[in-house]
C-alpha positions as CSV (number, residue, x, y, z in Angstrom):
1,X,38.9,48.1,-10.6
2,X,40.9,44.8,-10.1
3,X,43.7,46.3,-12.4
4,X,43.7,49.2,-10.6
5,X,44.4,47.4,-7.1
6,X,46.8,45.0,-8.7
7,X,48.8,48.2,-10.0
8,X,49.0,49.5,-6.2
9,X,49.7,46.4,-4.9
10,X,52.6,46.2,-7.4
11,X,53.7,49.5,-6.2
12,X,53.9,48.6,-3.0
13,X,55.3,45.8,-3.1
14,X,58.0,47.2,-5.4
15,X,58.3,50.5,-2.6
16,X,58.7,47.6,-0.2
17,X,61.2,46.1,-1.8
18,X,63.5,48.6,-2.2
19,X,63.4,49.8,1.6
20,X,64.3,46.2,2.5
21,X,67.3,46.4,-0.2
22,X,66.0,44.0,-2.5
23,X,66.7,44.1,-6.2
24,X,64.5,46.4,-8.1
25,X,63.8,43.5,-10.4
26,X,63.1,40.6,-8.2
27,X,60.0,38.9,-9.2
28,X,58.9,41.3,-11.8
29,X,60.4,41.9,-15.7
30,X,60.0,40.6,-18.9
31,X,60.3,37.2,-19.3
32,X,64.0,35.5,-20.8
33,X,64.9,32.5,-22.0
34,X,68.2,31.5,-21.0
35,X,71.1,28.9,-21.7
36,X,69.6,25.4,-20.8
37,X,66.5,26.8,-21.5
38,X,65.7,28.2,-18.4
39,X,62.9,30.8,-18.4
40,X,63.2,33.7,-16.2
41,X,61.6,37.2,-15.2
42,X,64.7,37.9,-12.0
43,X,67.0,39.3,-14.3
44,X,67.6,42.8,-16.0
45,X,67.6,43.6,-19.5
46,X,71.6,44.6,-19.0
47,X,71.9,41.4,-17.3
48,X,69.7,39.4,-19.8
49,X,72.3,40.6,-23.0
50,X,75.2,40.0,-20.7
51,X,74.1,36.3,-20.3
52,X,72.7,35.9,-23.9
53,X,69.3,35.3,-23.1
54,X,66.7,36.1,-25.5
55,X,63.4,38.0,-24.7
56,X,60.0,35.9,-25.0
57,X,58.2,37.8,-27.6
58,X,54.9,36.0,-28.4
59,X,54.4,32.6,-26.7
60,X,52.4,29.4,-28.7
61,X,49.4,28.3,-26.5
62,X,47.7,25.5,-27.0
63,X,44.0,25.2,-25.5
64,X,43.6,22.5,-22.8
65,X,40.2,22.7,-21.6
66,X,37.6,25.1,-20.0
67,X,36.3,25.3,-16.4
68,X,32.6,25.9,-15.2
69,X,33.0,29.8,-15.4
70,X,33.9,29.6,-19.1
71,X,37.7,30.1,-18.4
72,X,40.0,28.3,-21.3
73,X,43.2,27.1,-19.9
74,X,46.5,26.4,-22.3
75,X,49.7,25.3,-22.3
76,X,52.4,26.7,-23.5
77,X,53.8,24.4,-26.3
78,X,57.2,26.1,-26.6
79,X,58.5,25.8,-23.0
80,X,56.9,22.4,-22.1
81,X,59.7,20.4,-21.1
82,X,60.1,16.3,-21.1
83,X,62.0,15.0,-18.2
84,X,63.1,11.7,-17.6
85,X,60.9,8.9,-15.5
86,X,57.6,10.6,-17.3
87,X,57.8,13.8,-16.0
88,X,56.6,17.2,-17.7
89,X,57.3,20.3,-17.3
90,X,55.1,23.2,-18.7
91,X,53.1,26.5,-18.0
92,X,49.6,26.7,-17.7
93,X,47.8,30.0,-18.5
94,X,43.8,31.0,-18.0
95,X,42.2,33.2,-20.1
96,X,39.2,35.0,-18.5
97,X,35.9,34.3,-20.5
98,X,35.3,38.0,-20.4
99,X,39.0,39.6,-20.8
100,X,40.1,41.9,-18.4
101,X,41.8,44.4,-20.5
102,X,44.4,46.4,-19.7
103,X,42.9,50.5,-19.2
104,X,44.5,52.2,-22.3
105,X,45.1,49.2,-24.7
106,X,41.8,46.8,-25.1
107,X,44.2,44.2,-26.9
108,X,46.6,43.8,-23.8
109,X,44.5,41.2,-21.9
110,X,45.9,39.8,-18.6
111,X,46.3,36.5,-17.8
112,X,47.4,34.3,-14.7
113,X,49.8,31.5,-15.3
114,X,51.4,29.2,-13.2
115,X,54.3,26.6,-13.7
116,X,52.4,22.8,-13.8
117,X,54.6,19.7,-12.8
118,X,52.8,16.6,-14.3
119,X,54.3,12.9,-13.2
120,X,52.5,10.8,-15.8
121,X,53.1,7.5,-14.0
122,X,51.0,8.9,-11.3
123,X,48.5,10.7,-12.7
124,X,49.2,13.5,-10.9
125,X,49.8,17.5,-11.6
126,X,51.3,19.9,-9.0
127,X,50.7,23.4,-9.3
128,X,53.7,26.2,-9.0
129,X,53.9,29.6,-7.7
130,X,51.4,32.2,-9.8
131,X,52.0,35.2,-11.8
132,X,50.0,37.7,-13.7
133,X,51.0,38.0,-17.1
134,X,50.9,41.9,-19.4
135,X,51.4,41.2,-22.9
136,X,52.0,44.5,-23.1
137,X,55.5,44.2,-22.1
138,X,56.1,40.7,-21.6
139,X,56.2,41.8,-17.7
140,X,55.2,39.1,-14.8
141,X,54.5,39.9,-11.3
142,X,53.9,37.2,-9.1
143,X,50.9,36.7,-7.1
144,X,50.9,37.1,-3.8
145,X,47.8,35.0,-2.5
146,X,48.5,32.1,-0.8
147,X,45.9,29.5,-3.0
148,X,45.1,31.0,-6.4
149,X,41.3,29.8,-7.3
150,X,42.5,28.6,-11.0
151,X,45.6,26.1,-9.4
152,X,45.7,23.2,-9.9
153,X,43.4,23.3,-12.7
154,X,39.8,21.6,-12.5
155,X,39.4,17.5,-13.0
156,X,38.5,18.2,-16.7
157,X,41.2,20.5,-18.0
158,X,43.5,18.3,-15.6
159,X,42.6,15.8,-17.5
160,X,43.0,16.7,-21.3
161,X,46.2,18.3,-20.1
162,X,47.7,15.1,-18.7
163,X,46.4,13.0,-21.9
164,X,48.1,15.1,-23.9
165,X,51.4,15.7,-22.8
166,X,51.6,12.2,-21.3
167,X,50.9,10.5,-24.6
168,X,54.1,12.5,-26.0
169,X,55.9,11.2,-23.2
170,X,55.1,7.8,-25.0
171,X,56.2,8.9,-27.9
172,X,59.8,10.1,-26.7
């Protein structure tokens, strides 16, 4: 039921957009990686080759932790990125304990991420916007909700994630 109300939100937001003159694309595509390494889902395909970005085919997670309801979080290894003065840079997917799959395709299980900020001198972790992720088609819809219920991620999984990125931050 929950992908089927996603889907209409989608659509409506997308219906939306398009009265308002936004881009078709805004907010919603497969994801690219660019020059400079930036990672983006704003663009086109057209626009994508035009700008030499490659697709993001299958991304390398790397388990962090789980919360009370059985939810494992992980980073993605690939696009975590060390900043200077301690700071990290990385994405933080949850993977339901019981997937929600996709109607059609019992593989294609969705998944929320959200862009993490980690300042390892503080201790601290600061949670970006949040997106639903279809490995179907690499496409990412952000959600709309004000306060997602997985971000920032519990005191445990917070935890494991800080000790260990920050210890590579150590090592750099």
């Amino acid at each position: 039921m929950f992908i089927y109300v996603a889907r209409y939100v989608q659509a409506v937001v997308a219906a939306t957009g398009l009265m308002l003159g936004l881009p078709s694309h805004a907010q919603v595509g497969a994801l690219y990686r660019c020059a400079s390494n930036e990672y983006t889902n704003m663009i086109s395909a057209a626009e994508a080759t035009a700008r030499g970005c490659t697709k993001i085919a299958k991304a390398e997670w790397v388990a962090s932790g789980s919360d009370a309801g059985g939810r494992k979080y992980e980073y993605n290894d690939r696009r975590t990125v060390y900043r200077g003065d301690g700071i990290v840079e990385t994405w933080l997917q949850v993977v339901p304990s019981a997937p929600e799959t996709v109607p059609g395709d019992d593989a294609a299980t969705l998944k929320t991420v959200s862009h993490q900020l980690i300042r390892c001198n503080r201790r601290t972790i600061t949670s970006g916007a949040t997106y639903t992720f279809d490995p179907r088609d690499n496409s990412v819809v952000r959600d709309s909700r004000e306060q997602n219920p997985f971000f920032p991620p519990p005191g445990p999984v917070a935890e494991a994630l800080m000790r260990s990125l920050c210890a590579n931050v150590a090592q750099r």
